[in-house]
N, C-alpha and C positions, 0 to 999 in steps of 0.2 A: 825272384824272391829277394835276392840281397838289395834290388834297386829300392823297393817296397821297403827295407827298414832303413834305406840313409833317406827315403822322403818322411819317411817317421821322424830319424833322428832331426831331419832339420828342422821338420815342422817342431818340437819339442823345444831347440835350442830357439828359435826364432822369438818362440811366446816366451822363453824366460826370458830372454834379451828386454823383449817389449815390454813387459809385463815388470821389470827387474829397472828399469827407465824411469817408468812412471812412478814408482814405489822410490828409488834416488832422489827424483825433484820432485818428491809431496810428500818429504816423510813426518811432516808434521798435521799434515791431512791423514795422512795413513794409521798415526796413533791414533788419532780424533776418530779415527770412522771404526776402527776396530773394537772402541771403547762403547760408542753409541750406536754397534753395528746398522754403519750405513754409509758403506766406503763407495757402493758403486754412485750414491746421490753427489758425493762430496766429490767421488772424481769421475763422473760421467763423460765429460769432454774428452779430458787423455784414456777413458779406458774406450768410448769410443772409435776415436780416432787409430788408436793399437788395434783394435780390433776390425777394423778397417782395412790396415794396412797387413796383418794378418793373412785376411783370407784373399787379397787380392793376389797375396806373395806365394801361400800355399797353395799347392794339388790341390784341386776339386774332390778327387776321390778320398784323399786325407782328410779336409774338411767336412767330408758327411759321414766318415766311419769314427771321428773320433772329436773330442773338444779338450785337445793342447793348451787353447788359449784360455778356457776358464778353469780347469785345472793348475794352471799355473796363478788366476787369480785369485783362488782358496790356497797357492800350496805359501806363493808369495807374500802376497798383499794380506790377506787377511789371517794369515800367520796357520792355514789350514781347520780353521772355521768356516765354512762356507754363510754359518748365519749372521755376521760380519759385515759381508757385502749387502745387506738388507735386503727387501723383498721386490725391489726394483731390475734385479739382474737378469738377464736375459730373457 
C-alpha cells in the first residue's frame, strides 16, 4: 500500500513540475488563453509534449486510475477553471 501512495505522490509532483514549466515560459500566453478561454489551442505543443513525457514517465496503472496531469492543468494553468482550457482538451 505505501508503495501505491509514493507512485501517487510522484505521479502528482511530476504533472506540477510539467505543467508548472510550461505555465513559467508562456506566461503571457497563459493570461491570453485564460482571458479567451482557449489555453490548450494557444499552448497545444508544450502541453502535448508534457503530457507525453508524463505518461511515458508514469506507472501504467497510475495513469488509467487517475488524471494528475489534467488536474494539474485546470489547478495551474487555467487558474482552476477547467473552461479556460477550451473545448480542444483531451
Amino acid at each position: 500500500m505505501e508503495e501505491n501512495v509514493k507512485l501517487h505522490e510522484e505521479a502528482k509532483r511530476f504533472a506540477r513540475l510539467l505543467v508548472s514549466e510550461i505555465k513559467l515560459y508562456n506566461e503571457a500566453q497563459v493570461a491570453l488563453g485564460r482571458e479567451n478561454k482557449d489555453l490548450f489551442e494557444r499552448l497545444k505543443d508544450d502541453i502535448e509534449r508534457s503530457r507525453k513525457m508524463y505518461m511515458e514517465r508514469v506507472s501504467p496503472k497510475i495513469v488509467s486510475a487517475t488524471n494528475y496531469f489534467y488536474e494539474e492543468l485546470v489547478k495551474t494553468l487555467a487558474g482552476g477553471d477547467p473552461s479556460a482550457l477550451g473545448t480542444d482538451i483531451l
